[in-house]
C-alpha positions in Angstrom: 0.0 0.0 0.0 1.5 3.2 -0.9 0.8 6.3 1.4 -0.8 8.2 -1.5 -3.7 5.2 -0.5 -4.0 5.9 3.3 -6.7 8.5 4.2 -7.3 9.1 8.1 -10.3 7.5 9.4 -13.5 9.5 9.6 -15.9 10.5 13.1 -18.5 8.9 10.9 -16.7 5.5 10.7 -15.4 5.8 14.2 -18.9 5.8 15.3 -19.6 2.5 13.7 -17.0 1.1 16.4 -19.1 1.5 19.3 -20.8 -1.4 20.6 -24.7 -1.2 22.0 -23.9 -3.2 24.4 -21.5 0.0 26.0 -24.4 2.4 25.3 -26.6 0.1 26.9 -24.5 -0.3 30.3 -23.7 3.5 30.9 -27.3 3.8 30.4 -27.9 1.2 33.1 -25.6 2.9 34.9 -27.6 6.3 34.8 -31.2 4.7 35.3 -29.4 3.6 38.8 -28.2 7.4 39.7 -30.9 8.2 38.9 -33.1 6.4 41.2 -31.4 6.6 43.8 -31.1 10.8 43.6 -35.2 10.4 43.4 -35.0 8.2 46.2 -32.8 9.8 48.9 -34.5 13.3 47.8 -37.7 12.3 49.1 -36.8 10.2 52.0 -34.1 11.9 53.4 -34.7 15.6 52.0 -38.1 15.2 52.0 -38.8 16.9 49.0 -42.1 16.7 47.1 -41.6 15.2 43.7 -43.7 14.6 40.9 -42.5 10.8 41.3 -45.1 9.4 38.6 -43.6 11.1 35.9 -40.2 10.9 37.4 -40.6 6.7 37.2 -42.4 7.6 33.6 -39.1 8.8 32.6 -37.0 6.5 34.1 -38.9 3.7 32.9 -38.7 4.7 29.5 -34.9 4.3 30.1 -35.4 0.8 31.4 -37.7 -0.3 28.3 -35.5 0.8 25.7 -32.6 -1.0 27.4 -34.5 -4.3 28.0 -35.7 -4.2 24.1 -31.9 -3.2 22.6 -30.9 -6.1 24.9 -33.0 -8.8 24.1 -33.8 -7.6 20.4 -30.2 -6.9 19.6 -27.6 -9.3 19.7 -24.5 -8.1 22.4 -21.8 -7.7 19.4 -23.5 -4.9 17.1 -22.1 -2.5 16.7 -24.0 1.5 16.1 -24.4 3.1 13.1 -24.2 6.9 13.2 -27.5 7.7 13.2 -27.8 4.9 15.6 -25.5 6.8 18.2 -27.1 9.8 17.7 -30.3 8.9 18.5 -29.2 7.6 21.2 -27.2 9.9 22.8 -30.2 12.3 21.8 -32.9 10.1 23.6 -30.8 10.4 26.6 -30.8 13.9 26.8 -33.8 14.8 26.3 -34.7 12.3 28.8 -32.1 13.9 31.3 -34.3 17.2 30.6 -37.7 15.9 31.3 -36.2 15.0 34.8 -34.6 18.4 35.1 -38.2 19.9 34.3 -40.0 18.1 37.1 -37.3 18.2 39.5 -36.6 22.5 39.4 -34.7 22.7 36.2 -31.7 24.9 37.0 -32.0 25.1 40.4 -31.3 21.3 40.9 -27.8 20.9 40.8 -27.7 17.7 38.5 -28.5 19.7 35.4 -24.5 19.6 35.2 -25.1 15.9 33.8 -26.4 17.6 30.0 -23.0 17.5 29.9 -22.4 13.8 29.6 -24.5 13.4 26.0 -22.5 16.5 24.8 -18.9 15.2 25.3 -20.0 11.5 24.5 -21.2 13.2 20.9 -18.0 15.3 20.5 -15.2 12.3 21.4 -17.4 9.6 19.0 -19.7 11.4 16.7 -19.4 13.3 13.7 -19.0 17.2 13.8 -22.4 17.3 12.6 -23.8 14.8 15.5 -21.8 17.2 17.8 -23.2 20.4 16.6 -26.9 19.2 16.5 -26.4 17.8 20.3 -24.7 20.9 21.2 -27.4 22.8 20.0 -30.0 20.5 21.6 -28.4 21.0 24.7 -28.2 24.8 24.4 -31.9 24.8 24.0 -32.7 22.5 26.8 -30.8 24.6 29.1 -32.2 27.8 28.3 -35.7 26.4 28.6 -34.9 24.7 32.0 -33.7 28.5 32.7 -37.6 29.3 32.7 -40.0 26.9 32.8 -39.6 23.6 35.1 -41.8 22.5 37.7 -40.1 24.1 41.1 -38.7 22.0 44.2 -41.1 21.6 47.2 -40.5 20.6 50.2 -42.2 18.6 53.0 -43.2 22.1 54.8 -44.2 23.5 51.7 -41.3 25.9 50.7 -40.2 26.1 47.8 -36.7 26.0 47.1 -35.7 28.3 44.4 -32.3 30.3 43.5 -32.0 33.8 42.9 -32.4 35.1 40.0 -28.5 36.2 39.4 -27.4 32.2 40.5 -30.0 31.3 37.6 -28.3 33.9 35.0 -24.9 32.9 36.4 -26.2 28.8 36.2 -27.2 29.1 32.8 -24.2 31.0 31.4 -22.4 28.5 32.8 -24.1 25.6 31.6 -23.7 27.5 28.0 -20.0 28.0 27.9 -19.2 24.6 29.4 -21.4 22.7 26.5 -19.3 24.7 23.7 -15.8 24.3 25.5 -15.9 20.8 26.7 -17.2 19.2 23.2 -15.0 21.7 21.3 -12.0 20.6 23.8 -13.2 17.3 23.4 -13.2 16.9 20.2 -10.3 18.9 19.1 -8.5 16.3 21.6 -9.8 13.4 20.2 -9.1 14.6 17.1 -5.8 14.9 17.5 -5.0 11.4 19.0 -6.8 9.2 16.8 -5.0 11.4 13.6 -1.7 10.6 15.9 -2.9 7.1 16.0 -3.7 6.8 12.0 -0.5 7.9 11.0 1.1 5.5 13.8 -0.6 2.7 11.5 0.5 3.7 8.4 4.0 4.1 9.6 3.9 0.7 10.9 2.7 -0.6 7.6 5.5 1.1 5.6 7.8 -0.4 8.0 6.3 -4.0 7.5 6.2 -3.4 3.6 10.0 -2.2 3.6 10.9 -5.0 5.9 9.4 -7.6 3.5 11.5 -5.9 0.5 14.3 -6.4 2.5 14.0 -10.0 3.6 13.0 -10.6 -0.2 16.4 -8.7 -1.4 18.1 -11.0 1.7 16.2 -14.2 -0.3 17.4 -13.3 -3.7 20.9 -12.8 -2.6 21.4 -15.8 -0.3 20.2 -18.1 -3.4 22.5 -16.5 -6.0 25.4 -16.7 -3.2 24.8 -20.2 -2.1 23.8 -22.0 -5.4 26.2 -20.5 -7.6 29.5 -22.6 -7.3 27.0 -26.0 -7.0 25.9 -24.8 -10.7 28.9 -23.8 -11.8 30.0 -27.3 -10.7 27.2 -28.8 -12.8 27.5 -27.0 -15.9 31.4 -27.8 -16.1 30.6 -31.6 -15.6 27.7 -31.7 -18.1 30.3 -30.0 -20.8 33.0 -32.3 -19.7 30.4 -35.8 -20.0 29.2 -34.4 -23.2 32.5 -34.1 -24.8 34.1 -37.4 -23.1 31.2 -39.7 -23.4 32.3 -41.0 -26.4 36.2 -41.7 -26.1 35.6 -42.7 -22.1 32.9 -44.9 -21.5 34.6 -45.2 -17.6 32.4 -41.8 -16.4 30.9 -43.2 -13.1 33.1 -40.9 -11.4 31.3 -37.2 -12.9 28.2 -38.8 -13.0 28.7 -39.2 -9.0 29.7 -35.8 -8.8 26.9 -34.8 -10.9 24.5 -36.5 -8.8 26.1 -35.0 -5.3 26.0 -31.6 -6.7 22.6 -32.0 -7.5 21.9 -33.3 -3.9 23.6 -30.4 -2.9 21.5 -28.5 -4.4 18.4 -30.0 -3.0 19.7 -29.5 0.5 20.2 -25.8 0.1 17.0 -24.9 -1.0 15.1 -27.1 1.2 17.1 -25.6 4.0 16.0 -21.9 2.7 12.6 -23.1 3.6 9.5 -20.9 2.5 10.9 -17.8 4.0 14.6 -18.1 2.7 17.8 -17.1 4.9 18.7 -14.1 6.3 21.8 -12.7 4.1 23.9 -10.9 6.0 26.2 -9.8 3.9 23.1 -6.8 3.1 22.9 -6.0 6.5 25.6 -3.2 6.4 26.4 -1.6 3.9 28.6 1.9 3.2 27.0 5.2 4.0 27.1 5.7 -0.2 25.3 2.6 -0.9 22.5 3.4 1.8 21.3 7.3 0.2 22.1 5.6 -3.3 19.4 3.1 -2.8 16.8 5.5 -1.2 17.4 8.2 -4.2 17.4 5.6 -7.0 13.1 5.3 -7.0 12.7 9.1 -7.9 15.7 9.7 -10.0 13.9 9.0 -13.3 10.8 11.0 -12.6 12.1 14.1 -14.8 14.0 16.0 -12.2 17.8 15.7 -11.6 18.6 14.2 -8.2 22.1 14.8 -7.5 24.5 13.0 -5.4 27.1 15.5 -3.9 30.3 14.5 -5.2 31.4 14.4 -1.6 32.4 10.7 -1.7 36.0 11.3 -3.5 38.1 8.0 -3.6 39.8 8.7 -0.5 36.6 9.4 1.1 34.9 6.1 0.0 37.4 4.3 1.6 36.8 6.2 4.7 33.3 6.3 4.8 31.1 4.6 7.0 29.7 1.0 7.2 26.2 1.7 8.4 22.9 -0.6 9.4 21.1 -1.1 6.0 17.6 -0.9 8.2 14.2 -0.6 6.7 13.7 2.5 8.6 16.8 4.4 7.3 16.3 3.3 3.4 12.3 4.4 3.7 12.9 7.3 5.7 14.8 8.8 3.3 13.0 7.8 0.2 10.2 9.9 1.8 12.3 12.8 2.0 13.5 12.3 -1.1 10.3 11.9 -2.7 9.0 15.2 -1.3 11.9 17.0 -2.3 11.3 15.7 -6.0 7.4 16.4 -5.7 8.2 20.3 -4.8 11.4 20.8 -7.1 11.3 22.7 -9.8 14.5 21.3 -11.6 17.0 19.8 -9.2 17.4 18.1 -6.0 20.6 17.4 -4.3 21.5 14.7 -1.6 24.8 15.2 0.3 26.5 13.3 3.3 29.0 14.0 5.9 30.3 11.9 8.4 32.7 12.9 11.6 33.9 10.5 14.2 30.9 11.2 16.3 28.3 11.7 14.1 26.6 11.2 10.5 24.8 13.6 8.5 22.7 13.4 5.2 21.0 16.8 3.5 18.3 16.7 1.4 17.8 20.1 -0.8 15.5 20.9 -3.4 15.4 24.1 -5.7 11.3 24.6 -5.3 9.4 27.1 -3.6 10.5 25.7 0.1 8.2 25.1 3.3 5.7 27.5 4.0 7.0 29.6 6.7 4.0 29.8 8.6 4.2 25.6 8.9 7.9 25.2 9.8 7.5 24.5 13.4 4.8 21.7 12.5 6.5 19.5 9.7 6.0 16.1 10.8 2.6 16.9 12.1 0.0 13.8 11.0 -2.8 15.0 8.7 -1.5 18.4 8.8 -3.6 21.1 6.9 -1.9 23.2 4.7 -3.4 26.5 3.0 -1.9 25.4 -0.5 -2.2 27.5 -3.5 -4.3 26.5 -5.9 -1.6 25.4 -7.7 0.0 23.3 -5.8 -2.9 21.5 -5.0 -3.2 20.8 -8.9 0.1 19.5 -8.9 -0.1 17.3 -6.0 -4.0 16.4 -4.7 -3.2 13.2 -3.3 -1.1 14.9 -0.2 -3.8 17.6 0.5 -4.3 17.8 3.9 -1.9 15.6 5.0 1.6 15.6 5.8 1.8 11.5 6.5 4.6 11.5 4.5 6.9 13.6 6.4 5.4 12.1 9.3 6.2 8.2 8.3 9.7 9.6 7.4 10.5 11.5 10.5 8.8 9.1 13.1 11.2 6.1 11.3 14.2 8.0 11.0 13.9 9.2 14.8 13.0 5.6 15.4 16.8 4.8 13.8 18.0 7.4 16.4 18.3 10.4 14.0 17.3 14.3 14.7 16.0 15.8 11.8 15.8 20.1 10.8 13.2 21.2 8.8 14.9 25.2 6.7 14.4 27.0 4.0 17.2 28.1 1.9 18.1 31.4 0.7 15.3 33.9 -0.2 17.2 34.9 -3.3 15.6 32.6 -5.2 17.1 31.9 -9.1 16.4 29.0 -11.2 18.9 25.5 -10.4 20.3 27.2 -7.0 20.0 25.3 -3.7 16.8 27.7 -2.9 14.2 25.4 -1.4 13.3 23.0 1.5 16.0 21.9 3.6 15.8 18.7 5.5 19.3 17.5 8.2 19.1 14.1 9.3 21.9 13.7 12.4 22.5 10.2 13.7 25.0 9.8 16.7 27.5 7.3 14.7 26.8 5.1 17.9 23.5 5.2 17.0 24.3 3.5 13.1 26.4 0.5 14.8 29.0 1.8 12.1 32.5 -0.7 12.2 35.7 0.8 10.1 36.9 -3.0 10.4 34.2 -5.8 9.2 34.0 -8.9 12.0 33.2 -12.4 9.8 29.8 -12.4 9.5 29.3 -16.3 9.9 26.1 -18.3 8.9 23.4 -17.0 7.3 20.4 -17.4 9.8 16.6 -18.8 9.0 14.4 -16.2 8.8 11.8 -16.8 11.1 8.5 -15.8 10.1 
């Protein structure tokens, strides 16, 4: 799956997750609150309640639990509308209790806030807004008409006028802030948790590549000389056979070789064996590979001729991981997507650390988005375009994200520039993108240990 294919998941299809059977026990859940504020009110407060239609209401509750429970089997799960109406019979329940037990002068009309947030962490924005505004109404009707609380003497328990005002303002701003708050929250982990999922599915699709690349090699490297031993005693039968009928000997070898070659692939198995020979590789050989994808898509990606002979003998042998090779491509790939004619990739390498630069010649990051690069899903106010040239990344930045969440994953830092304002046509003008590892970090050797037996892959 390429990322151009992942799409964040909506509210909408989010809301299909939740199970009635968890709307149906925090329902359960308020029926028994419920009850048991109606209960200790009039026995212990002795306050005079409307109790019939109190029961009416809570037994309306209780009936539409028993039917979703025994009509519904415990595994479905809620469709949107499902939810809403839900969430939307609860509070308008909530506020036919609030009306018959003194509307804002009973202090549980803070519970309208329950519905509200459960609409703005699992709904759509529209769910949320037409809650919200449910609520907002309810409230302000509660403000004026509501049966008032009694009690056994025959007082009636009643705010002023200002605590009402002050209640209901209240009661207003909460409902906006908490599902805004909510929501925006909510928001922002389950984009964090999308991209999370891509990342780990680029990850599993580069790790594949490279356990197929390990495959390939370890079956070139281990059958060649077994072939090589074939093919020279076929051409040395074919051209004896006639003067030396005495060939048992190369038709033994033959036959062992072929053995031989049955062993090995048997003992490659479905998965193959782990070549470690690809597991390092020089610091060169590493960018090369990442770069080679997007060199042939009509810009000129340039290798820095840093890596003079000297230099490549110097240079460092680094960890070929997955993470490395695709977090680069990324980079790469973006740089090529925003070029206008060039992009160059340089490395540098001290004792301490290594360093690859990715530059392009384009129009550069948007200032105004600097400090967020590597942001999932991040919104960007494109030209128009740009958003002709490239409408499979509007509104997100997974890209950048995958690559910076592997490449920090490798141990890397990365900066996120621009380059000089003085923009003219083929100079290094654009985006800027540093990747720092700690050498440390890259398991680099200068000397090679034997690398020993290739190992199964296990699978």
């Amino acid at each position: 799956m390429t990322q151009s294919n992942i799409r964040p998941l909506t509210a909408r299809t989010r809301a299909n997750w939740i199970r009635l059977r968890t709307m149906i026990l925090l329902r359960w859940v308020a029926i028994t609150g419920q009850l048991i504020a109606i209960t200790v009110a009039q026995l212990v407060y002795g306050l005079q309640l409307e109790l019939g239609f109190c029961y009416l209401a809570i037994g309306a509750s209780v009936i539409g639990n028993l039917v979703a429970t025994l009509v519904f089997p415990e595994n479905k799960r809620l469709s949107e509308r499902e939810n809403l109406l839900m969430v939307m019979f609860d509070l308008l329940q909530l506020g036919f209790l609030l009306f018959l037990t003194g509307g804002l002068n009973n202090p549980f009309s803070l519970l309208v806030l329950g519905p509200v947030t459960i609409s703005a962490t699992a709904l759509s924005l529209r769910s949320t807004v037409v809650l919200c505004a449910t609520a907002i109404i309810l409230v302000s009707g509660l403000a004026v008409w509501h049966l008032p609380l009694t009690s056994q003497s025959g007082d009636i328990l009643r705010l002023p006028g200002l605590f009402i005002f002050g209640q209901w303002t209240a009661l207003i701003i909460a409902i906006v802030f908490t599902s805004a708050y909510s929501r925006r929250v909510t928001t922002e982990v389950h984009s964090m948790g999308d991209a999370l999922s891509a990342t780990q599915m680029a990850l599993a699709r580069e790790q594949k590549l490279t356990d197929l690349g390990g495959v390939i090699a370890a079956a070139a490297h281990e059958l060649g000389t077994p072939l090589a031993t074939i093919k020279l005693t076929s051409v040395e039968l074919l051209n004896d056979l006639a003067d030396h009928p005495d060939l048992a000997d190369d038709a033994a070898l033959i036959r062992d070789q072929a053995d031989r070659c049955r062993d090995i692939l048997r003992d490659m198995g479905r998965a193959g064996k782990d070549d470690l020979h690809i597991h390092k590789a020089p610091l060169e050989t590493v960018v090369l590979e990442a770069a080679e994808p997007h060199m042939n898509r009509g810009k000129q990606v340039l290798l820095d001729q840093a890596f003079t002979a000297a230099q490549r003998k110097s240079q460092p042998l680094i960890l070929r991981k997955p993470e490395i090779v695709h977090g680069l491509r990324n980079l790469v790939q973006n740089a090529v997507d925003f070029s206008s004619e060039r992009v160059w990739v340089s490395a540098d390498w001290t004792e301490e650390t290594v360093t690859v630069r990715i530059i392009d010649d384009g129009p550069g990051f948007p200032p105004y988005l600097l400090g967020r690069i590597g942001d999932p899903f991040m919104r960007r106010r494109s030209p128009e375009k740009n958003r002709s040239a490239r409408p499979e990344y509007e509104g997100m930045g997974l890209g950048l994200f995958i690559a910076k969440t592997l490449l920090e994953r490798s141990g890397a830092t990365l900066r996120f520039a621009n380059g000089s304002e003085d923009r003219k046509a083929g100079d290094r003008t654009g985006a800027v993108v540093e990747v720092n590892w700690p050498r440390r970090m890259l398991n680099t050797r200068d000397h090679e240990q034997p690398l020993g037996q290739n190992p199964q892959i296990t699978t």
